[in-house]
C-alpha positions, 0 to 999 in steps of 0.5 A: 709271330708266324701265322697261320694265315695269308692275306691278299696281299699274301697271296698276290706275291705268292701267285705272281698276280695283280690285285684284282685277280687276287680278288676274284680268286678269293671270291670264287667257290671252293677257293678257301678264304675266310671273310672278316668285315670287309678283309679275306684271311686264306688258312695257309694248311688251305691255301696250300692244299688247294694250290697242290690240288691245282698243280696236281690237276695239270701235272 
């Protein structure tokens, strides 16, 4: 099955980052993360869109 969603682990591998900051980026506005209880799901469509906006940002 291929989902439609990264998990913080996901994103730490894809970013290169350690488990905290992957934390902090969750939790920070604008940032599109979903939380469930106490786990964080980031819609890829989401995530992707956000990660272009930042590149396109710094150029």
């Amino acid at each position: 099955m291929n989902s439609e969603v990264y998990t913080v682990y996901d994103i730490m591998q894809i970013l290169n980052i350690s488990k905290n900051v992957a934390y902090d980026l969750v939790k920070q506005k604008g940032f599109p993360a979903i939380r469930i209880k106490s786990s964080y799901r980031i819609p890829k469509k989401g995530f992707d869109s956000w990660l272009n906006d930042r590149i396109n940002r710094t150029g």
